[in-house]
C-alpha positions in Angstrom: 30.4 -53.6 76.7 29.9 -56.9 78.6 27.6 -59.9 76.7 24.6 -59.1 80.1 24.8 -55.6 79.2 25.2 -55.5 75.2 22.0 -58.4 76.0 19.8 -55.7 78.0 21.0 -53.1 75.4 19.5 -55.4 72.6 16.3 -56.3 74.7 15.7 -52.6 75.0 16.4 -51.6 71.4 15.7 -54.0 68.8 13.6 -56.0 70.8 10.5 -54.8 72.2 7.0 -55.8 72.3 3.2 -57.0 73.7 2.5 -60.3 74.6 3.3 -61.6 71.5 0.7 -64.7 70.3 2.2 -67.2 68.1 -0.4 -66.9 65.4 1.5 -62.5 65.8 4.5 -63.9 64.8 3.3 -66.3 62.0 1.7 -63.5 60.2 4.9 -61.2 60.9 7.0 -64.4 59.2 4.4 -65.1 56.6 5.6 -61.5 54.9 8.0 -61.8 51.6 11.8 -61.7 53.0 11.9 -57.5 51.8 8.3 -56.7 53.2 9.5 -58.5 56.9 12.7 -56.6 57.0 11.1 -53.6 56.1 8.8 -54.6 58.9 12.0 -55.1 61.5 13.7 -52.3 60.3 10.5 -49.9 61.0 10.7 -51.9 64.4 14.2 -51.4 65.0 14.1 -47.8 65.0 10.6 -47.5 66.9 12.3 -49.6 69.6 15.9 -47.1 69.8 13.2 -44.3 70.5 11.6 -45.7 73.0 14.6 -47.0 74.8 15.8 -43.3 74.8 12.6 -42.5 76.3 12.9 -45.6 79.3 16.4 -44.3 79.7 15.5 -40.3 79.7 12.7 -41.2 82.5 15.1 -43.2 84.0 17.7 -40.1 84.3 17.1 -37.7 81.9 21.4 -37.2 81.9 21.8 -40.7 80.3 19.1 -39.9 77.4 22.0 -39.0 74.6 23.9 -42.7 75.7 21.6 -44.4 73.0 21.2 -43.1 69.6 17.9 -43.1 68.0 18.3 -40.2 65.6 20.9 -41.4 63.3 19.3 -43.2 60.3 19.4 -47.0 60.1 23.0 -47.5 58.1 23.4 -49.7 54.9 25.6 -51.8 57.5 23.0 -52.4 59.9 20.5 -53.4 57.1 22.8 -55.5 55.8 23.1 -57.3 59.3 19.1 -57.4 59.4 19.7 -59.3 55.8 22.1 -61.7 57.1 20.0 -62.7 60.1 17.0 -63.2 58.0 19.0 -65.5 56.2 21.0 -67.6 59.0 17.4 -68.0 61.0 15.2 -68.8 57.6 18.2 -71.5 56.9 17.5 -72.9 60.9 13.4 -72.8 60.5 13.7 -70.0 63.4 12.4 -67.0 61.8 9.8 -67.0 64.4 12.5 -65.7 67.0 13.5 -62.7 64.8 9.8 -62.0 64.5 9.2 -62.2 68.3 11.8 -60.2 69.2 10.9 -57.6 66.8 7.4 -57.5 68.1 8.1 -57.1 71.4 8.1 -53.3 70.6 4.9 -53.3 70.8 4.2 -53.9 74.3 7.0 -51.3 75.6 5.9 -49.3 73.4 2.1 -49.5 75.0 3.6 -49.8 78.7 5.1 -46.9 78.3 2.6 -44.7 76.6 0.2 -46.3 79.7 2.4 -46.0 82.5 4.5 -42.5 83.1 6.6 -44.5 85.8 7.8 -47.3 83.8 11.8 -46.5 82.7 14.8 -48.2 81.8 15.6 -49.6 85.1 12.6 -51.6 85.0 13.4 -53.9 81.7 15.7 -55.6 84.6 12.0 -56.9 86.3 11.9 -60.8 85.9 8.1 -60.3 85.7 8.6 -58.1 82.6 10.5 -60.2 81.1 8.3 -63.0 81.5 5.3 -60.9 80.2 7.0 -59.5 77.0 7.5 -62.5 74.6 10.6 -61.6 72.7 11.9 -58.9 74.9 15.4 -61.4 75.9 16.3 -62.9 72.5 17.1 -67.0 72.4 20.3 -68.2 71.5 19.9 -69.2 68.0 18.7 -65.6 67.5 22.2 -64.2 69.8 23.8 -66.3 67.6 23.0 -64.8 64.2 23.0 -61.3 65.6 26.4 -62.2 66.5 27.8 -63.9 63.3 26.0 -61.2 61.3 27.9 -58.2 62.9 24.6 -57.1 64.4 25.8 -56.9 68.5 29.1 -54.9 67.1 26.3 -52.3 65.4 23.4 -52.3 68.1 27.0 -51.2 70.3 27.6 -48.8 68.5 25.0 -46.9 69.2 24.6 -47.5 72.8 27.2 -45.5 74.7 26.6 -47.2 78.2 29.4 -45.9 80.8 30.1 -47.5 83.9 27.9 -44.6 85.9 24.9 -45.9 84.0 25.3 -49.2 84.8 26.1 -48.6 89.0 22.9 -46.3 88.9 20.8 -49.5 87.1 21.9 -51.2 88.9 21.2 -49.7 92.1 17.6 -48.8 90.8 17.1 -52.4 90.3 17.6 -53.6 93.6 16.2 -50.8 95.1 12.8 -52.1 93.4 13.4 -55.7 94.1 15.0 -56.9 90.6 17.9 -57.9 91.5 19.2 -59.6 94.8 21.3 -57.9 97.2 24.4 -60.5 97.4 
């Protein structure tokens, strides 16, 4: 998987959310280290179901490419752990929190709006309304070191079809330019 896919993967699944207000986040950092990842785990798992719901509206053929049933894995845990650690270290807790929060608002939009599918976390707009929904580079950074990307792969089983048929949606609707 490519860094802009595994990126739109991780937007989708471990990172989803409302407009997120700073004061949202604060609270979500204020939490003792095992209540917050507690916390993100509960989030991580909320957001694998509803990106298998985006991606089953989407095309309901593609549902089984992300993996929401499997239980959260001593592995992955211990990636949420390390991440904790290398943005508490860097003062950017904040970013984990944001991006865990954004599950909130997918979750909403799509509870709110029967239309809304996985071809549409490629709107600009959206991503401008969902604070959290593309993770920062301190926070890529930590998901990287920590083994987290090489995980959140692992249970995202995006083929080439999938991606041509995005793709196309998105430019169909007006995401993505037509060069």
């Amino acid at each position: 998987m490519t860094r802009p896919s595994l990126v739109l993967g991780l937007c989708a699944i471990g990172l989803y959310a409302s407009p997120l207000a700073a004061d949202q986040a604060e609270s979500l950092t204020d939490l003792s280290k095992p209540d917050f990842l507690a916390e993100y785990e509960d989030r991580f798992v909320q957001s694998l179901v509803v990106s298998q719901e985006l991606i089953r509206r989407f095309n309901p053929d593609y549902a089984s490419l992300i993996d929401a049933e499997t239980p959260v894995s001593e592995a992955e845990r211990t990636a949420f752990d390390c991440i904790y650690d290398d943005l508490a270290a860097q003062d950017a807790l904040a970013e984990m929190a944001e991006q865990s929060m954004a599950s909130d608002t997918l979750t909403a939009r799509l509870e709110a709006d029967p239309d809304f599918d996985y071809a549409d976390m490629m709107d600009p707009a959206l991503k401008e309304e969902v604070t959290g929904l593309t993770p920062g580079d301190t926070l890529i950074a930590a998901m990287d070191t920590c083994g987290s990307m090489t995980l959140s792969a692992e249970r995202m089983s995006f083929t080439g079809a999938f991606w041509a048929d995005m793709q196309a949606a998105a430019k169909e609707r007006g995401y993505l330019g037509t060069q």
